[in-house]
Backbone as XML, in Angstrom:
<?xml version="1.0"?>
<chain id="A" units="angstrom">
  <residue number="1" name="UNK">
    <atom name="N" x="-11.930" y="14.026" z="-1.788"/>
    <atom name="CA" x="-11.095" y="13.247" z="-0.899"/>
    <atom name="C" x="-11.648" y="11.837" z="-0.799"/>
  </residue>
  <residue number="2" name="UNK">
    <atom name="N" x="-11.026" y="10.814" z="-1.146"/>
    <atom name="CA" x="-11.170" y="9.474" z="-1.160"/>
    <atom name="C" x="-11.249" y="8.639" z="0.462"/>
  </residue>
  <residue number="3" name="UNK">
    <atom name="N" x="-12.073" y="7.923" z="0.950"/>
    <atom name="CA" x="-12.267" y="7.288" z="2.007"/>
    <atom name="C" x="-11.459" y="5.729" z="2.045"/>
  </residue>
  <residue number="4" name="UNK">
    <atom name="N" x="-10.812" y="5.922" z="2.565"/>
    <atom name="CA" x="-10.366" y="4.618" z="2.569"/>
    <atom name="C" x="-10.142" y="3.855" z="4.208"/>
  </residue>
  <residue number="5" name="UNK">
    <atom name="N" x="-10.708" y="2.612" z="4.162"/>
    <atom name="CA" x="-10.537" y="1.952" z="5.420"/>
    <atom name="C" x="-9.163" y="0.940" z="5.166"/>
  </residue>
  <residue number="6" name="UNK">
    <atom name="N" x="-9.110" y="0.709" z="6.901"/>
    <atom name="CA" x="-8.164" y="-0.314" z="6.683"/>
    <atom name="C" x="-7.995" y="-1.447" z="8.310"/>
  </residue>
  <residue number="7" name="UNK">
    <atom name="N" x="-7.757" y="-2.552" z="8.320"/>
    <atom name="CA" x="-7.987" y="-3.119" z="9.425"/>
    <atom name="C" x="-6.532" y="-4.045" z="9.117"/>
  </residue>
  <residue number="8" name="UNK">
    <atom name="N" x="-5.648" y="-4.318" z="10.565"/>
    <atom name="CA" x="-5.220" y="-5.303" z="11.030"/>
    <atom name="C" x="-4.915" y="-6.613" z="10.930"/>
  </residue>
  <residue number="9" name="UNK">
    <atom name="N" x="-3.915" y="-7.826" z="10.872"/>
    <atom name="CA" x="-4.444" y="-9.200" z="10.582"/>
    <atom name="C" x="-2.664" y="-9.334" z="11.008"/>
  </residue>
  <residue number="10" name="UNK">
    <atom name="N" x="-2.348" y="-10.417" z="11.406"/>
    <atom name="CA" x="-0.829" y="-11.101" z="11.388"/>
    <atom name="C" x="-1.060" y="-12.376" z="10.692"/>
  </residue>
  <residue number="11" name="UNK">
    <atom name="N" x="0.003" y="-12.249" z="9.619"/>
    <atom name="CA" x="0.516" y="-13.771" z="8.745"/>
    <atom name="C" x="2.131" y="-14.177" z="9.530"/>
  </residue>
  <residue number="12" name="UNK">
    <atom name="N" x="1.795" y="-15.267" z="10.179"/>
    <atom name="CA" x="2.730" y="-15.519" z="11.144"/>
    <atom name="C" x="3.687" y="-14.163" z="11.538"/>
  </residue>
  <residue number="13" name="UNK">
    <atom name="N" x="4.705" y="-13.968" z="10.900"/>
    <atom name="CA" x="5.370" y="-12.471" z="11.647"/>
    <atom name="C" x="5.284" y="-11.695" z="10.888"/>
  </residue>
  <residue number="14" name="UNK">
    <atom name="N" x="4.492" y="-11.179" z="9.968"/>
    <atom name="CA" x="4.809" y="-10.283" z="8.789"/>
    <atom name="C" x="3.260" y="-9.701" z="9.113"/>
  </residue>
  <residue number="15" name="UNK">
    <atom name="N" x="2.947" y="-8.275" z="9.480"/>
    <atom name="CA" x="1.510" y="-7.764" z="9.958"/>
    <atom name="C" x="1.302" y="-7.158" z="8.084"/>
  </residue>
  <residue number="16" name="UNK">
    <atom name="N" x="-0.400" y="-7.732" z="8.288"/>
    <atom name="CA" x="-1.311" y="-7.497" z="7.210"/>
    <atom name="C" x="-2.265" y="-6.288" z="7.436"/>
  </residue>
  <residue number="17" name="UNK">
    <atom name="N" x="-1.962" y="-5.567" z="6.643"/>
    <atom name="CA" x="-2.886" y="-4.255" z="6.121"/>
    <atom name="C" x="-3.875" y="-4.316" z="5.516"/>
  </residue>
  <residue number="18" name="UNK">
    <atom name="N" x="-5.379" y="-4.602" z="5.184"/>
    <atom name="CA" x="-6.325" y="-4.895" z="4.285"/>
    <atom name="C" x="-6.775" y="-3.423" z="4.147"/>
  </residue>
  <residue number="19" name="UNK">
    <atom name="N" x="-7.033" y="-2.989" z="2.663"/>
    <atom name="CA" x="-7.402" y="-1.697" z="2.563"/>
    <atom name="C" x="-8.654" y="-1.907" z="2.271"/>
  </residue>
  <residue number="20" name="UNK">
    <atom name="N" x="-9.492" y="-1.047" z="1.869"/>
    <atom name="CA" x="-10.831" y="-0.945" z="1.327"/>
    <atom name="C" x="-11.426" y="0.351" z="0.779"/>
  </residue>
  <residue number="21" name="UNK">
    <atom name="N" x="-11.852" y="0.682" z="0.094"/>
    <atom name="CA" x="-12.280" y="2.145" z="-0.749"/>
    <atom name="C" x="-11.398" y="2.655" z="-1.426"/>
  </residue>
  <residue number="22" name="UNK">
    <atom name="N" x="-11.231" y="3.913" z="-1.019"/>
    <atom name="CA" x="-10.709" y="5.039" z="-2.617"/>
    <atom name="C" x="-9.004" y="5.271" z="-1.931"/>
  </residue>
  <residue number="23" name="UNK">
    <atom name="N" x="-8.353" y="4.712" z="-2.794"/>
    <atom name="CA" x="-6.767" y="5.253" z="-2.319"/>
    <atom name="C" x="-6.676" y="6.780" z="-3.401"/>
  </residue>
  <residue number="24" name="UNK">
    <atom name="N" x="-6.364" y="7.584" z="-2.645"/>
    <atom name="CA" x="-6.307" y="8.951" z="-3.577"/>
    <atom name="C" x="-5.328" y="9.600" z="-2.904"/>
  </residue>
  <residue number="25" name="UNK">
    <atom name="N" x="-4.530" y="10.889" z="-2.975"/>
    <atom name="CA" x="-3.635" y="11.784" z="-2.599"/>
    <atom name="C" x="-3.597" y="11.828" z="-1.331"/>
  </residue>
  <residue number="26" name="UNK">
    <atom name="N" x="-4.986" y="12.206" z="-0.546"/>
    <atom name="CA" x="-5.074" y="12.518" z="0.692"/>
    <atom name="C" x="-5.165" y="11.349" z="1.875"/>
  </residue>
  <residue number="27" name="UNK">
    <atom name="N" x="-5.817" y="10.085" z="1.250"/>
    <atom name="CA" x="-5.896" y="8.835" z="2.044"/>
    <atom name="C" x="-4.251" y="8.128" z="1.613"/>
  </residue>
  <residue number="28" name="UNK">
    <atom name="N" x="-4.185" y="8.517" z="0.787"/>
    <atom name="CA" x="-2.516" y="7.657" z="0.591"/>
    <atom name="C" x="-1.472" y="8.183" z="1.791"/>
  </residue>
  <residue number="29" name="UNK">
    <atom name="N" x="-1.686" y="9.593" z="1.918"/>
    <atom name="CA" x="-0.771" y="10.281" z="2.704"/>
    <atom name="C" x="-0.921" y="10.200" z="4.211"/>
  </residue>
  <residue number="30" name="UNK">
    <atom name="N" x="-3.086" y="9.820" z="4.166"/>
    <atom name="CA" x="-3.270" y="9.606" z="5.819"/>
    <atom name="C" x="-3.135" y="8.205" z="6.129"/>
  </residue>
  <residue number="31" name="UNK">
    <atom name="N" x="-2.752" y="7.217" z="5.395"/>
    <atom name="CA" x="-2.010" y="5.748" z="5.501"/>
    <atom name="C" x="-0.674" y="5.915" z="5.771"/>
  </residue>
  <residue number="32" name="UNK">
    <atom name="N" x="-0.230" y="6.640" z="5.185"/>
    <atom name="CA" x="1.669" y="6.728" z="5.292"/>
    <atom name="C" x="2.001" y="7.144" z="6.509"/>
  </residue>
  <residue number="33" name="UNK">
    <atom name="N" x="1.166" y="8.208" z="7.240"/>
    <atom name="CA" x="1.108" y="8.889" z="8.418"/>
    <atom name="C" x="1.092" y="7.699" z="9.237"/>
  </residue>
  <residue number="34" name="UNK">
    <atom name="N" x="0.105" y="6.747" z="9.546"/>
    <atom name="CA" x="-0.910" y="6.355" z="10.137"/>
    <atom name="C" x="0.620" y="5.316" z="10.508"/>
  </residue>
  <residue number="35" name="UNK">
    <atom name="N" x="1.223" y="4.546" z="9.233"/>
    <atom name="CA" x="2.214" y="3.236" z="9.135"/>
    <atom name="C" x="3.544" y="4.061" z="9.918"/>
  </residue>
  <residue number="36" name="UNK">
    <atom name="N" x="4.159" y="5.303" z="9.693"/>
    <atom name="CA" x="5.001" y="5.823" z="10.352"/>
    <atom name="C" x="4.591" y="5.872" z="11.709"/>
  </residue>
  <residue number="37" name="UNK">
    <atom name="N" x="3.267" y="5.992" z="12.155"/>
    <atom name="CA" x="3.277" y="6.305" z="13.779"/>
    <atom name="C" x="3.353" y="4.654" z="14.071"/>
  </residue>
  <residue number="38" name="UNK">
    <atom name="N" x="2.608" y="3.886" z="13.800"/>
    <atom name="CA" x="2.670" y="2.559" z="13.807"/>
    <atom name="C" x="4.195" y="1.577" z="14.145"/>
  </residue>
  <residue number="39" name="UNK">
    <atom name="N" x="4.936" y="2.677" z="13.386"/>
    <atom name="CA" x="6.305" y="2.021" z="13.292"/>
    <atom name="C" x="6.821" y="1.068" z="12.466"/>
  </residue>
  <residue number="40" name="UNK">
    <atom name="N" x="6.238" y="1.026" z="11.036"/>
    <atom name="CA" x="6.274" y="0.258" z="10.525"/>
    <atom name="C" x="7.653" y="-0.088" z="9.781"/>
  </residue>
  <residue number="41" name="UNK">
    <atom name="N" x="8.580" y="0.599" z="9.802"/>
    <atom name="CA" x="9.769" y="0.405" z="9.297"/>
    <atom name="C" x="10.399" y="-1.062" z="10.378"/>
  </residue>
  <residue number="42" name="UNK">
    <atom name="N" x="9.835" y="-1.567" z="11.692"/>
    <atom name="CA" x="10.057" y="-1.644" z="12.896"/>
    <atom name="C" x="10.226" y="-4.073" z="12.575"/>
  </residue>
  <residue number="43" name="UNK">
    <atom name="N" x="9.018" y="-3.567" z="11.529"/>
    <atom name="CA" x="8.670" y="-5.191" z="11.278"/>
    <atom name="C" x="8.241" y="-4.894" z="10.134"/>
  </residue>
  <residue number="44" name="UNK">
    <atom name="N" x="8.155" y="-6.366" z="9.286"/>
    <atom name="CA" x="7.876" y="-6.527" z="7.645"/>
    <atom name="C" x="6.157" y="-6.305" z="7.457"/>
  </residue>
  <residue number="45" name="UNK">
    <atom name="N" x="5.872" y="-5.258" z="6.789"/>
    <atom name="CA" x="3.989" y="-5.063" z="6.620"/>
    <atom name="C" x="3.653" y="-5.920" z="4.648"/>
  </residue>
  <residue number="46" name="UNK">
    <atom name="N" x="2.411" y="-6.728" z="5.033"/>
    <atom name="CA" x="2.121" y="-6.473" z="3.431"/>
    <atom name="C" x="0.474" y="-5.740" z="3.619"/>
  </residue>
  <residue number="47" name="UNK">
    <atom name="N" x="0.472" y="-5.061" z="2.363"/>
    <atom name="CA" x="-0.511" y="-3.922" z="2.146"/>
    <atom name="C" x="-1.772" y="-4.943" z="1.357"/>
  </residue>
  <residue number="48" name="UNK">
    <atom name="N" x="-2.564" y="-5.301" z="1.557"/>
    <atom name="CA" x="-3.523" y="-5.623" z="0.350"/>
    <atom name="C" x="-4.127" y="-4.460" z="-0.101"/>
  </residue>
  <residue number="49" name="UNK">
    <atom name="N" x="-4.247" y="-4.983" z="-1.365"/>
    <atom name="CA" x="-5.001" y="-3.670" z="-1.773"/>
    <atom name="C" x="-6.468" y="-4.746" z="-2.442"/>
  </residue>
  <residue number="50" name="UNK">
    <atom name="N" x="-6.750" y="-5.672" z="-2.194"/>
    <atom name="CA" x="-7.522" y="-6.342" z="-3.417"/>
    <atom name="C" x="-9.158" y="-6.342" z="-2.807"/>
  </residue>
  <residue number="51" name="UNK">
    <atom name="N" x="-9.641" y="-5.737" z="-1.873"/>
    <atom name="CA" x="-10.854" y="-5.132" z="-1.507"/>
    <atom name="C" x="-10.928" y="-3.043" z="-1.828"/>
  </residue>
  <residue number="52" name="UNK">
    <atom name="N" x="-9.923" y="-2.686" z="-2.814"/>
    <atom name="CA" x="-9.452" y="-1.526" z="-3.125"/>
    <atom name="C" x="-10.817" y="-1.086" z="-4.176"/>
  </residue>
  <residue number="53" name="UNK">
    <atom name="N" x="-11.867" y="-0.081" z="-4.412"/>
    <atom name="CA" x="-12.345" y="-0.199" z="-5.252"/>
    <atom name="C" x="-12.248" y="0.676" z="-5.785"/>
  </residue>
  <residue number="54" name="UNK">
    <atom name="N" x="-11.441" y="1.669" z="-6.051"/>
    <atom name="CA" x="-10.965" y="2.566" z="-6.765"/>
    <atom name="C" x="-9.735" y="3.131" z="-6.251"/>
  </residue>
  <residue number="55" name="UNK">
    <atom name="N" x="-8.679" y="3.241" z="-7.093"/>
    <atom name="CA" x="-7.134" y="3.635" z="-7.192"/>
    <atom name="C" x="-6.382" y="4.575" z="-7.626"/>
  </residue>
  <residue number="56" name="UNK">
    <atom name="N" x="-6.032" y="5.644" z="-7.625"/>
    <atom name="CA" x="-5.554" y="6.881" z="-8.318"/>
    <atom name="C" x="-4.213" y="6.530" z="-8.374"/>
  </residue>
  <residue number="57" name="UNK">
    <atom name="N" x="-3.803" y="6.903" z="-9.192"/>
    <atom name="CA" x="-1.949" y="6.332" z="-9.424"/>
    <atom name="C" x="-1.107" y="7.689" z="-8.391"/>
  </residue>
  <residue number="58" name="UNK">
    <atom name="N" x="-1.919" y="8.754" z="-8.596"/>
    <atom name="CA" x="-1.026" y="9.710" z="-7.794"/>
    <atom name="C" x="-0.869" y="9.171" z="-6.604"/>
  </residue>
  <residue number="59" name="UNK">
    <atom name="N" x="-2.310" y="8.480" z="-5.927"/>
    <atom name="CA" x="-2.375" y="8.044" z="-4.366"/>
    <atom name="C" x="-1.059" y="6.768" z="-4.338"/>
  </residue>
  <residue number="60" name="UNK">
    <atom name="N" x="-0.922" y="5.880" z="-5.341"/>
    <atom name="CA" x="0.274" y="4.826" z="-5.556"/>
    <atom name="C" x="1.632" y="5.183" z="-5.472"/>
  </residue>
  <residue number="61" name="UNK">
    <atom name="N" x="1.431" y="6.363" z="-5.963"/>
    <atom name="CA" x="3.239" y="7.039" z="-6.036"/>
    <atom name="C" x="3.098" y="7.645" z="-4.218"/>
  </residue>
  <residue number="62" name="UNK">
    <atom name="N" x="2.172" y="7.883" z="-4.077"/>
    <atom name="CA" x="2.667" y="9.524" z="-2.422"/>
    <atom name="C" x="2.663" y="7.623" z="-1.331"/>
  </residue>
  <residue number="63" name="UNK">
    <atom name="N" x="2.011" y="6.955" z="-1.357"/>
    <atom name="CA" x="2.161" y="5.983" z="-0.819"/>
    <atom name="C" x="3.692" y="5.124" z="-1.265"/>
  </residue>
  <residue number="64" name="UNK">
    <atom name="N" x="3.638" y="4.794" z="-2.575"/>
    <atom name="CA" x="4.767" y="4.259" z="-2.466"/>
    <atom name="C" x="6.286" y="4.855" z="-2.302"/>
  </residue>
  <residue number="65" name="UNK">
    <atom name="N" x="6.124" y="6.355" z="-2.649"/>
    <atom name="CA" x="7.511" y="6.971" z="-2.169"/>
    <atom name="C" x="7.319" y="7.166" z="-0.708"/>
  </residue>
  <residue number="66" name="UNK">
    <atom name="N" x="6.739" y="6.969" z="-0.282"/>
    <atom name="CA" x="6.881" y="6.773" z="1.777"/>
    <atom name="C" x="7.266" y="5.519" z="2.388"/>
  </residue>
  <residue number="67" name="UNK">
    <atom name="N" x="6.929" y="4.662" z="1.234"/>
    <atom name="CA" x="7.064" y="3.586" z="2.182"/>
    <atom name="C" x="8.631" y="3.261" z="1.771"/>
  </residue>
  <residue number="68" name="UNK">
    <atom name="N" x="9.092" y="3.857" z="0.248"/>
    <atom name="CA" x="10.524" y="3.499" z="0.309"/>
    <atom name="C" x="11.662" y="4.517" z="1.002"/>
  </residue>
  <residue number="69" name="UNK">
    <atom name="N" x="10.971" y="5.313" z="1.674"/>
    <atom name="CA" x="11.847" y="6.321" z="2.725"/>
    <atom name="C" x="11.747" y="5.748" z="3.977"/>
  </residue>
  <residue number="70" name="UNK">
    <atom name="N" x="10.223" y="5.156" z="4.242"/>
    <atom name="CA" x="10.372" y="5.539" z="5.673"/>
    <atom name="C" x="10.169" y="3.930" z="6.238"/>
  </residue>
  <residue number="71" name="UNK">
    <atom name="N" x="10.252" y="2.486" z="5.093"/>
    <atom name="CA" x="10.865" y="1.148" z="5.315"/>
    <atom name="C" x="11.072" y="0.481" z="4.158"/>
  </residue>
  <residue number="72" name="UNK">
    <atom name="N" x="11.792" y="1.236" z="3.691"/>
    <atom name="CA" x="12.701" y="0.707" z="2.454"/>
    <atom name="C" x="12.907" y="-1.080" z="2.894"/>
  </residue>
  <residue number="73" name="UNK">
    <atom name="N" x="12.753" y="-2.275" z="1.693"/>
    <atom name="CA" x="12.503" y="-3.549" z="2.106"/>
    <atom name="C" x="11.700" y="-3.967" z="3.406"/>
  </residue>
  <residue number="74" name="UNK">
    <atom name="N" x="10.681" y="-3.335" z="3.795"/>
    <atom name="CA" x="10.331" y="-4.069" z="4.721"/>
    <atom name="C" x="8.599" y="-4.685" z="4.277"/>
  </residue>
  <residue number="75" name="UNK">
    <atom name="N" x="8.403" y="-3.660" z="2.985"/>
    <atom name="CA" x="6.639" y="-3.524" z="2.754"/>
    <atom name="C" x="6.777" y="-4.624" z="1.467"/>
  </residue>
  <residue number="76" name="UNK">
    <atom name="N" x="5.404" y="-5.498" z="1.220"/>
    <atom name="CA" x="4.780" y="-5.612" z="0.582"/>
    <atom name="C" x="3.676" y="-5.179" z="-0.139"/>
  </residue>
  <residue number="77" name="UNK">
    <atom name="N" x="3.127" y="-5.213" z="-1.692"/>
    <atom name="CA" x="1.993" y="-4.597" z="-1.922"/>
    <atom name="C" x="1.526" y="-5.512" z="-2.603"/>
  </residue>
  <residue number="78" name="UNK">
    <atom name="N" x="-0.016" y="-5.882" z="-2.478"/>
    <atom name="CA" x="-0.580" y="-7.031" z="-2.764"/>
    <atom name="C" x="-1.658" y="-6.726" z="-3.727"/>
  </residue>
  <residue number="79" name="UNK">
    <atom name="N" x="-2.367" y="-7.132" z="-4.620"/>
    <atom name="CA" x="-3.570" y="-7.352" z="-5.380"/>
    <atom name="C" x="-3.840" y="-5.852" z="-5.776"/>
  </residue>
  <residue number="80" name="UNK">
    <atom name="N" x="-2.722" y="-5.309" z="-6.806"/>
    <atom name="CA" x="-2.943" y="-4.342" z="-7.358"/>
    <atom name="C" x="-3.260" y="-4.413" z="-9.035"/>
  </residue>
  <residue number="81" name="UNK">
    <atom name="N" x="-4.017" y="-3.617" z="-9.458"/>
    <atom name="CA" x="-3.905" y="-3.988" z="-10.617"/>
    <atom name="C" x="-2.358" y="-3.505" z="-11.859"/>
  </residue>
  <residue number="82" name="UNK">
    <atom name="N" x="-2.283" y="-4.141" z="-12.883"/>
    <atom name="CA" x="-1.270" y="-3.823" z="-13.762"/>
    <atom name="C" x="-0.369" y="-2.237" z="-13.564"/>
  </residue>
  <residue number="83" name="UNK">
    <atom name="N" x="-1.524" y="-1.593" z="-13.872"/>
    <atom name="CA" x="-0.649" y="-0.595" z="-13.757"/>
    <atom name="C" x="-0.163" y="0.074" z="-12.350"/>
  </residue>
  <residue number="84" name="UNK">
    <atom name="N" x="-0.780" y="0.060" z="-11.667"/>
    <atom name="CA" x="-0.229" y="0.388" z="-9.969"/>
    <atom name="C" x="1.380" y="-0.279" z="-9.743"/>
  </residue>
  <residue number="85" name="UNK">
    <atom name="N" x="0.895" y="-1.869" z="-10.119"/>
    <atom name="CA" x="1.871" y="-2.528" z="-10.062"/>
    <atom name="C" x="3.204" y="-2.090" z="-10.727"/>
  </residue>
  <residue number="86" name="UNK">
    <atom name="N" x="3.158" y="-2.036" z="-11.589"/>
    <atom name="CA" x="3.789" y="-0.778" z="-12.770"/>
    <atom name="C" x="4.846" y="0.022" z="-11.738"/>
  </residue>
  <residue number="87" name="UNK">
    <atom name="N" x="3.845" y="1.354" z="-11.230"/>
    <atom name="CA" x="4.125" y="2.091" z="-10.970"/>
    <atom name="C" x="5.024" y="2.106" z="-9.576"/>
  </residue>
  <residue number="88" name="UNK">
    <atom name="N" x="4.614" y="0.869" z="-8.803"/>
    <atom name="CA" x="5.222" y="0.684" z="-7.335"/>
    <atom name="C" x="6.702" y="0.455" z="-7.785"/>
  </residue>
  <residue number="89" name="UNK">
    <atom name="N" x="6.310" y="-0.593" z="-8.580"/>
    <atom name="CA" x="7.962" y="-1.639" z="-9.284"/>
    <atom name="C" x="9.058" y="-0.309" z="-9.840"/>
  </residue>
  <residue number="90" name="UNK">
    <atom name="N" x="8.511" y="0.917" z="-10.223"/>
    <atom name="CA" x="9.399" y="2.028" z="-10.621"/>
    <atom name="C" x="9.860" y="2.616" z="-9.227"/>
  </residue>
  <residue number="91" name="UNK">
    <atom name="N" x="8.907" y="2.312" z="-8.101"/>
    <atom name="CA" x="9.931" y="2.931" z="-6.792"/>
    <atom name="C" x="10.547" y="2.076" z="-5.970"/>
  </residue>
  <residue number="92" name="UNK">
    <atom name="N" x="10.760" y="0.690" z="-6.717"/>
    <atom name="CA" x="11.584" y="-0.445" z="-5.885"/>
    <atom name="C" x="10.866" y="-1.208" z="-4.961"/>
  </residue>
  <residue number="93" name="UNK">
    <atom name="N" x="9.380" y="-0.543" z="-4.912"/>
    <atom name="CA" x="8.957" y="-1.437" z="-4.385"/>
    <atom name="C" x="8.205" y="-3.488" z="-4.525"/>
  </residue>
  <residue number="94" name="UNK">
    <atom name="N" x="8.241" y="-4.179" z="-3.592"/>
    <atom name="CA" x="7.674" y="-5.446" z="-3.906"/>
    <atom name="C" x="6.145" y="-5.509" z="-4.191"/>
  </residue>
  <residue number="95" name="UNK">
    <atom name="N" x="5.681" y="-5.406" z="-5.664"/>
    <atom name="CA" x="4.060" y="-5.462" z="-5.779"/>
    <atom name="C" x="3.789" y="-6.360" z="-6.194"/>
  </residue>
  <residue number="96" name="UNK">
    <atom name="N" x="4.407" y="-7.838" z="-5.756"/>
    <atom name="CA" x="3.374" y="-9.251" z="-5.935"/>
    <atom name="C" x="3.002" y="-9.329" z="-7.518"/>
  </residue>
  <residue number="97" name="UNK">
    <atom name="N" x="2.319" y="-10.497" z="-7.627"/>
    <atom name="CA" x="1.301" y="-10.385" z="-8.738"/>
    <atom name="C" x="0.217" y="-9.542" z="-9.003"/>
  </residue>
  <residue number="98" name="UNK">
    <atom name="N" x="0.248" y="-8.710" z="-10.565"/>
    <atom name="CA" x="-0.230" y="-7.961" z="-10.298"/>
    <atom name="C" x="-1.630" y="-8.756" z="-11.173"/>
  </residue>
  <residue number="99" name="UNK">
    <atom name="N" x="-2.820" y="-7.470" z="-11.003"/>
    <atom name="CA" x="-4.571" y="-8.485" z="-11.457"/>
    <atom name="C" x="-4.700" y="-7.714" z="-12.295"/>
  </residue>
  <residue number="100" name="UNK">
    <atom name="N" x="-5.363" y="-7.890" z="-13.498"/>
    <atom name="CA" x="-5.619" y="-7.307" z="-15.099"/>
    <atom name="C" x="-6.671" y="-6.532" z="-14.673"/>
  </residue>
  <residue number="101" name="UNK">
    <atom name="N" x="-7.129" y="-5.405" z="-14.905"/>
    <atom name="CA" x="-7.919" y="-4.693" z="-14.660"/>
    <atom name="C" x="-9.717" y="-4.457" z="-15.374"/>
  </residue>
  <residue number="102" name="UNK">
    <atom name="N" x="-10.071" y="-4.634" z="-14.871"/>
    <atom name="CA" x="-11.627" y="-4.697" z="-15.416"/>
    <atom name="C" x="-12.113" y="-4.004" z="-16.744"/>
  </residue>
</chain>
């Protein structure tokens, strides 16, 4: 099970998500939880991911098919690498520029 943190920030009206550690199956799903109680369908969120230091694509899909159920246009996803990016852009979601991977 992957640890992942995450803290708070407002860019004028659009609230910022900064992640940090392992996005995997189980932290993807306890983020999705976390943004539904939050209410995030409610106001526009962007997600960074670019303090992310390891990424599982499964954790990209269970995250990004939640966020297009449960705020379809409202999310951003930020500083992912190529293929994440990839993979968000196949569920409609907005993944920014994406970063070439190490």
């Amino acid at each position: 099970m992957g640890e992942l943190h995450w803290s708070e920030g407002s860019r004028t009206t659009d609230a910022v998500i900064r992640l940090e550690g392992v996005v995997d199956g189980s932290s993807a799903w306890e983020l999705r939880h976390a943004l539904r109680e939050r209410g995030a369908a409610a106001q526009p969120v962007v997600i960074d991911f670019s303090a992310v230091r390891e990424c599982h694509d499964f954790g990209i899909a269970v995250l990004a098919h939640g966020l297009t159920c449960d705020a379809p246009g409202l999310v951003e996803l930020r500083g992912l690498q190529q293929r994440q990016a990839a993979l968000v852009r196949f569920f409609g979601l907005d993944a920014g520029p994406a970063h070439d991977s190490d």
